[in-house]
C-alpha positions as CSV (number, residue, x, y, z in Angstrom):
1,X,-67.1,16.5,32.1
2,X,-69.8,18.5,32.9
3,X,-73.5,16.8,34.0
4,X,-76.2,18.9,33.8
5,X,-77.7,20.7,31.0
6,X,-76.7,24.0,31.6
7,X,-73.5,22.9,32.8
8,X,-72.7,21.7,29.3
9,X,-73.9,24.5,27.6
10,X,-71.5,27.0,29.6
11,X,-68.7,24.6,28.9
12,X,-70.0,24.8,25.3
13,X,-69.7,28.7,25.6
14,X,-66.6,28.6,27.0
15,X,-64.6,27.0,24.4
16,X,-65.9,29.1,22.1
17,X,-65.6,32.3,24.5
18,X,-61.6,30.8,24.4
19,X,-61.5,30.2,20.9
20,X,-62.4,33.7,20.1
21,X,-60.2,35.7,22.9
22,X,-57.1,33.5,21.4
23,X,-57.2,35.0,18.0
24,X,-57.6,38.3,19.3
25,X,-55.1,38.0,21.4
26,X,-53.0,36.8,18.6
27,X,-53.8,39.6,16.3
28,X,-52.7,41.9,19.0
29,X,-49.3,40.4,19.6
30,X,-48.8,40.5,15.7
31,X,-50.0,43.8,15.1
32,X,-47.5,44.7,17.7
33,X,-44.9,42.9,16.4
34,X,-45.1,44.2,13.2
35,X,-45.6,47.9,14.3
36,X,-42.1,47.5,16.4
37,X,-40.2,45.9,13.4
38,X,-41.7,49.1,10.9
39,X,-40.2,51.4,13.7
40,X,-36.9,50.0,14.5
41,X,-36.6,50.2,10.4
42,X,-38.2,53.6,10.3
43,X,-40.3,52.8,7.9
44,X,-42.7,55.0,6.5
45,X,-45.8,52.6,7.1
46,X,-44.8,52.7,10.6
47,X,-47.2,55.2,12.0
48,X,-50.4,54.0,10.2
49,X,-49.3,50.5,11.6
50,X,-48.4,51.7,15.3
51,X,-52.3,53.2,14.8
52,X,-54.1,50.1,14.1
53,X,-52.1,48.4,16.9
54,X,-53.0,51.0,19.3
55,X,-56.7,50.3,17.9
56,X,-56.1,46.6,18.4
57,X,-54.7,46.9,22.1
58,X,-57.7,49.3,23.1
59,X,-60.2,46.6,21.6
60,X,-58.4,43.9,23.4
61,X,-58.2,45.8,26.6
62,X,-62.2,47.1,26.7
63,X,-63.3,43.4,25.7
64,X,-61.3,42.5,29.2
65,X,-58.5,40.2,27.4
66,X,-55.5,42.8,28.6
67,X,-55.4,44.6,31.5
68,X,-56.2,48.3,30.9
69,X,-52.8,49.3,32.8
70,X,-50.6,47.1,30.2
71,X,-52.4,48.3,27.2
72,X,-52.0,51.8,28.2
73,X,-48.1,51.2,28.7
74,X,-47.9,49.5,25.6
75,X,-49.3,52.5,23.4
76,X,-47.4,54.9,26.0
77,X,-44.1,52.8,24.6
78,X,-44.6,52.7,21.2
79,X,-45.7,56.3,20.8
80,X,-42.9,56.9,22.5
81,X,-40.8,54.6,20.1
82,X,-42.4,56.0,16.5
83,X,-41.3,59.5,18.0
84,X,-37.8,58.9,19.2
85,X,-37.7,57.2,15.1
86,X,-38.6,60.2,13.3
């Protein structure tokens, strides 16, 4: 446990630093999920929901919480999926 004042107020931070980069981490992996699943059915929802996952994995990816290389193949991969779909 940490001592000093300002030792407990970055562990303070931290938790809550953690708290918040879970649930958007979360939200990505869901968005994706469900942007997948509304390809593979070629759905008609499908490209407005592969669009707000590719908006979730840029936001994700600028805040630091996925490396830009992996966000960038993720969008490459479901583009590429939504087109080979339709």
């Amino acid at each position: 446990m940490a001592n000093h004042p300002s030792a407990r107020k970055r562990a303070r931070q931290n938790k809550k630093r953690h708290a918040a980069n879970v649930q958007i981490k979360s939200a990505v992996k869901s968005s994706l999920k469900k942007a997948r699943r509304l390809v593979e059915e070629t759905s008609k929802d499908a490209a407005a929901q592969v669009r707000l996952a590719e908006s979730a994995i840029k936001r994700a990816a600028s805040k630091g919480l996925v490396p830009k290389r992996r966000a960038s193949r993720q969008i490459s991969r479901l583009a590429k999926a939504l087109t080979r779909a339709k």
